[in-house]
N, C-alpha and C positions, 0 to 999 in steps of 0.2 A: 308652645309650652311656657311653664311662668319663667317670669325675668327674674332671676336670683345674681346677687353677684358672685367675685371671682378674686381671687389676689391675681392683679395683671404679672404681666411679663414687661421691661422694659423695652419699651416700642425699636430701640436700637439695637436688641438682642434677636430680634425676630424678621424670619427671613421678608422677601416682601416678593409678592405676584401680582405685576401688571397684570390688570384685567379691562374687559370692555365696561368704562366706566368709573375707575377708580383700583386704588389697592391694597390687595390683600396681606393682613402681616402674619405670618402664618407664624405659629406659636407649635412647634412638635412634640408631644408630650406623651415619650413611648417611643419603640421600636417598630419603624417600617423599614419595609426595604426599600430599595431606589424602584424596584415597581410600581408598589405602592405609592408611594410617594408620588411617581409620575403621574398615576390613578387618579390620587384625589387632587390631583393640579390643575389636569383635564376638568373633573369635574367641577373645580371650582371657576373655571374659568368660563365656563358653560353657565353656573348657577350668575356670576357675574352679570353673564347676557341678561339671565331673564330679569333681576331685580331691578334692574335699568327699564325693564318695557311698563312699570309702573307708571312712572311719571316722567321720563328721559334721565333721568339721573337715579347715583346714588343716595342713600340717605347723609352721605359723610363720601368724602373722598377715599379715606383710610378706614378699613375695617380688620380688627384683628377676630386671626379665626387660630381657635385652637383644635389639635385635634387629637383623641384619646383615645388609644387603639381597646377594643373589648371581646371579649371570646362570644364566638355565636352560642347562642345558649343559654349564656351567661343568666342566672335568676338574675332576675330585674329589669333582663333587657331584652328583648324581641330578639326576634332573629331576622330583621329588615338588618339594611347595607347603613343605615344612618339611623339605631334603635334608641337614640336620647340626646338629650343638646337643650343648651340654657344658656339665656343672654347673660353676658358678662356687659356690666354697667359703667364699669370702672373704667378709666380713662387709658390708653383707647378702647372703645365700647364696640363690642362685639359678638360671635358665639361660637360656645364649647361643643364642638360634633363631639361626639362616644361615636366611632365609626367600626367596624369588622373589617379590619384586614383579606388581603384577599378576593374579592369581590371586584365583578364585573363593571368597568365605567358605568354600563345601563342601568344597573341595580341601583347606585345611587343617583344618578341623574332622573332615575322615576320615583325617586324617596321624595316624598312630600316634607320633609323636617328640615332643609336648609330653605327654602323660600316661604315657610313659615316663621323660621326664626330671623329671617332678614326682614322680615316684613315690618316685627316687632321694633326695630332701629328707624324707622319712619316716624315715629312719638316718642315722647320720655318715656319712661314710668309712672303711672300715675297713683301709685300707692296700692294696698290690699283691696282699700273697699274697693276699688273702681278697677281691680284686675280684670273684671270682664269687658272693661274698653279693650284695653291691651290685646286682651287673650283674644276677643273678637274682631277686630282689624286682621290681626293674623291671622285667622281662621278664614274670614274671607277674602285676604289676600293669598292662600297660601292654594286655593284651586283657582283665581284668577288669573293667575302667574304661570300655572302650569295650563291655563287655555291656551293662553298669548304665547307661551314658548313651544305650544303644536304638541305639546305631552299627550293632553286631555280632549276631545272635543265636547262643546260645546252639553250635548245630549249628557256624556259622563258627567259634565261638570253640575247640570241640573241634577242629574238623579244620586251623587255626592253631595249637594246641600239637601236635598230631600232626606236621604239616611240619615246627616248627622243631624237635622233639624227631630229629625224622628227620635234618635240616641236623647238628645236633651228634651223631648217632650217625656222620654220615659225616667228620666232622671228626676223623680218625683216625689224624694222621701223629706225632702224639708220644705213642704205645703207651706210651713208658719213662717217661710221667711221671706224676706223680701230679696232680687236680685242685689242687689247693693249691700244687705245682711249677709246673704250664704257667701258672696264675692271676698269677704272680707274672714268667711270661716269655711274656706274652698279647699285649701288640704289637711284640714282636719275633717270635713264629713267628705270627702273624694266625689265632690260636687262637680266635676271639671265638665261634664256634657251638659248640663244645663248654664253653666256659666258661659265658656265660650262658645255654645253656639246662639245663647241667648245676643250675645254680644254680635257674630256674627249677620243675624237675624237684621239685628237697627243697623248696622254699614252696607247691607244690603237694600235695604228700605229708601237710607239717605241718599245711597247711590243711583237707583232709580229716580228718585224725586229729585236731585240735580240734572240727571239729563232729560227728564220730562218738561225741566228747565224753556221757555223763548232764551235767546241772548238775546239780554240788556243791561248794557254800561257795564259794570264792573262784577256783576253775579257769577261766582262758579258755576260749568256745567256739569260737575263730574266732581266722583270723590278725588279723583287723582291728582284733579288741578287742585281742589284743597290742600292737598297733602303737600302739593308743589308750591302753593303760596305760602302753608303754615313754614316750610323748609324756608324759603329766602327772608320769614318775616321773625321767626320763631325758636328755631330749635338749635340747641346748644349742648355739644357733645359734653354725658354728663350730669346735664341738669335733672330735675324732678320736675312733675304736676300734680295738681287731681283730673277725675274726671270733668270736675265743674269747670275748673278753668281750661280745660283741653275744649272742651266745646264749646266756651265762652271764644276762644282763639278761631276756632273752626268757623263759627256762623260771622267773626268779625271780617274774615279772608275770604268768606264763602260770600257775605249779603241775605240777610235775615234771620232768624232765627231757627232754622231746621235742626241743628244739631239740641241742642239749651230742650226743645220741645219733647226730639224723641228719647234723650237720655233721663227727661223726668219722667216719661213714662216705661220707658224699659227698667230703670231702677226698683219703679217698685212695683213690676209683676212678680207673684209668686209663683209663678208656671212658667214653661217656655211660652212663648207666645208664639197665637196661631200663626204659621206660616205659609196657609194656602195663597193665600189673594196675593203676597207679597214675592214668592214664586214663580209664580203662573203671571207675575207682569215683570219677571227680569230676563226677558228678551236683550234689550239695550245694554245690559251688565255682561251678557255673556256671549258676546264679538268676541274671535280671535283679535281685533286690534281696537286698540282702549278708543 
């Protein structure tokens, strides 16, 4: 979902959960009870796991997680166990669950909106126009995550980019613009299927075309080790980007130019782009283990 910010909490006011990986500064915002509460501790410690089978680590050591209790039902909100959440930018950088009281460990440990929104802490920000970098890393990180943590298998996780790749081919009413135009006026026309899964679409691409990769010398073979050399070379709890230089950074960590190529072409499609051939050859992407 998009990165908005937050007025933080001071990082010493908030509680902190060791997890596998790093810890959580848990921000409580509302009334649970000590069940609840134990509830989503569980589950965060669970989500913990998986955010880790990305790359072996977390994106930051510290992550503050806030969470905002909401009534099922609620207009605006789903009636899912985790119906909304938004990255908080602001120093410590993290994300706001809206979660439903009440609810089953399972319910939220199969909600797809915490390994989506953690996924989005792997990059900066990279501004409006280039939200569908953002939005798409998360989108493709957010059924990868739940391959590797045995949610998903393999078949669901295909025929789950298949639908949404399908949602953003029908999302079709701004023909005149360009991805990088509509990205930049994405909730004001409620563009969000064809933007993030357009986004999607090219970390899926780039991701096969790194591990289609020979090793030699220093070339990534995989999105993940990108993500893990942009982390030790790069990213700064905090900071900003654009796209341009996100992928400028990418291809320098990766070895050539793959990212710089498909972001000038994904930029200026005015359609989803077709996503049979690029599908139907992510076999290699869709291992339970990266």
């Amino acid at each position: 979902m998009l990165c908005l910010a937050a007025l933080p909490a001071a990082a010493d006011d908030l509680e902190r959960l060791d997890a596998d990986g790093g810890t959580f500064l848990l921000d409580w915002r509302g009334e649970f009870t000590p069940a609840d509460q134990r509830t989503l501790k569980a589950w965060l410690l669970d989500v913990g796991r998986c955010v880790g089978l990305l790359h072996g680590r977390w994106p930051r050591p510290e992550i503050r997680i806030a969470l905002q209790p909401v009534k099922s039902g609620k207009p605006y909100f789903s009636d899912s166990a985790v119906p909304f959440a938004r990255v908080l930018r602001n120093r410590p950088e993290g994300v706001l669950f809206y979660v439903a009281p009440g609810r089953p460990l399972a319910d939220y440990v199969s909600d797809w909106t915490a390994y989506h929104e953690l996924s989005h802490l792997f990059i900066p920000y990279p501004g409006r126009p280039d939200v569908w970098v953002s939005e798409g890393l998360a989108s493709y990180y957010q059924n990868i995550l739940q391959l590797r943590a045995g949610l998903l298998t393999a078949d669901e996780v295909r025929e789950r980019f298949r639908a949404a790749f399908e949602r953003g081919r029908a999302d079709d009413d701004d023909a005149d613009l360009t991805l990088a135009e509509l990205s930049a006026a994405m909730m004001e026309r409620r563009a969000f299927m064809r933007v993030y899964w357009s986004g999607a679409l090219m970390f899926m691409e780039a991701d096969i075309a790194l591990r289609g990769r020979a090793a030699d010398g220093d070339r990534a073979t995989s999105l993940d080790e990108v993500l893990r050399r942009y982390a030790d070379c790069c990213l700064i709890d905090g900071m900003e980007t654009t796209g341009r230089q996100l992928v400028a950074d990418f291809d320098r960590v990766a070895g050539g130019d793959l990212f710089a190529t498909l972001y000038r072409r994904y930029a200026a499609t005015t359609a989803m782009p077709e996503y049979g051939a690029v599908l139907a050859a992510a076999g290699p992407v869709l291992q339970p283990q990266p």
